[in-house]
Every structure is written in C-alpha cells, then in structure tokens.
TIMAR-249506 format. One line per 5 residues: number of its first residue (from 1); their letters; for each residue z, y, x of C-alpha. Coordinates in steps of 0.25 Angstrom, whole numbers, plus 5000, padded with zeros to 4 digits. Layout:
NUM = A = Z,Y,X; ...
end
This chain:
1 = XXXXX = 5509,5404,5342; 5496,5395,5339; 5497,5389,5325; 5500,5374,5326; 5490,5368,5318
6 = XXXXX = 5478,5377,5323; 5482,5370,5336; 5484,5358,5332; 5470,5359,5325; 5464,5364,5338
11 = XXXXX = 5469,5352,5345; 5463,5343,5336; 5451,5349,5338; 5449,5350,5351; 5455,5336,5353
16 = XXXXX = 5440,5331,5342; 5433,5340,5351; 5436,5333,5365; 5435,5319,5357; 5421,5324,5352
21 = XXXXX = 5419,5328,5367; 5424,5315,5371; 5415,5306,5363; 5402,5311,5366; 5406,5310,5381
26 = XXXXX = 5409,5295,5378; 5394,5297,5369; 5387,5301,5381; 5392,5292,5391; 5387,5280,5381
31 = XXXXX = 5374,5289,5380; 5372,5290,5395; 5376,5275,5398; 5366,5271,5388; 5357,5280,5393
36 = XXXXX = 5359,5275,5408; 5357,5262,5405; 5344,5264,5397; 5340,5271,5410; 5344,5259,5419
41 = XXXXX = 5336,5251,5409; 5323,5260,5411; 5325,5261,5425; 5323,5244,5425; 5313,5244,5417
46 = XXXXX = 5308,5253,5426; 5309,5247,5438; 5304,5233,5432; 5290,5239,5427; 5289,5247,5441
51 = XXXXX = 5290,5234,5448; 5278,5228,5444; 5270,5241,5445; 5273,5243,5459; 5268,5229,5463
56 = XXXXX = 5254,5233,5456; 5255,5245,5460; 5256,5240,5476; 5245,5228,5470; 5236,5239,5467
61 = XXXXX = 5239,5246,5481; 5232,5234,5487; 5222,5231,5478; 5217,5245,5479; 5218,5242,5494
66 = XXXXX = 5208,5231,5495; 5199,5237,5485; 5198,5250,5494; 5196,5240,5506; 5185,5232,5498
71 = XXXXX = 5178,5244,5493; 5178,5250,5509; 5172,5237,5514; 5163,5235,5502; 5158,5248,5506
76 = XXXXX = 5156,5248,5519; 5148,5235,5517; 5138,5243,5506; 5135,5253,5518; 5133,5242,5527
81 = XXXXX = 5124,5235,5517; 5116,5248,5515; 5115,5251,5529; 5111,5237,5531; 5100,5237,5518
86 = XXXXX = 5094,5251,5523; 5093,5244,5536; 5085,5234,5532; 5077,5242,5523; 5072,5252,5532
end
C-alpha cells in the first residue's frame, strides 16, 4: 500500500495549493472591484466634462448657422451693389 506519510505529505500539499489558489481568487475580486469602481469614477468624470462640450458644441452649430446666413446675405448684397455701381458707371 501507499506509505502513510507520503500521503499525508501530499495532502498537505495540495490542501497549501488550493489555499494559494483561493487567495488570489479573493486577490482578484479586491482587484476587479477596485478596478470597477475606478472605471465608474472615469465614467463620471466623463460624463460631467462631456456635458458642457455638448452645449458648445450645439452653441457652435448655431453660431455657424448665422454666420453662414450673414455671409449669404452679405454676398448677395455685394453683387447687387456691383451690379448697381456698374449701372451707374456705364
């Protein structure tokens, strides 16, 4: 049969094996917790620079808008100005 103590050392071996096991399991759940909440954190931080940016953005939408317009209507008023001035030049 199997010598007592070699099982008995084989046991205790294995039994510090499966505890080693066991504590970095416990390692990484504290690891991905940490890790999850530091991505939460990101994630609001995130969201409260983002904020502001899109209300500039949708400002800049608008602003671009009426300078389209403005510039549209500012030409059309040159080429009836040169129209006019070449008019009354002739």
């Amino acid at each position: 049969m199997v010598d007592q103590n070699l099982l008995t050392i084989f046991i205790a071996v294995t039994t510090v094996a499966v505890l080693i096991q066991t504590g970095i399991l416990v390692g990484f759940y504290f690891l991905s917790t940490k890790l999850s909440r530091q991505a939460d954190q990101a994630m609001d931080m995130t969201r409260n620079f983002l904020g502001p940016v899109q209300a500039t953005v949708e400002n800049l939408k608008a602003v671009t808008a009426r300078i389209a317009e403005f510039s549209s209507t500012t030409q059309e008023q040159l080429r009836q100005f040169e129209h006019w001035w070449k008019r009354r030049s002739a």
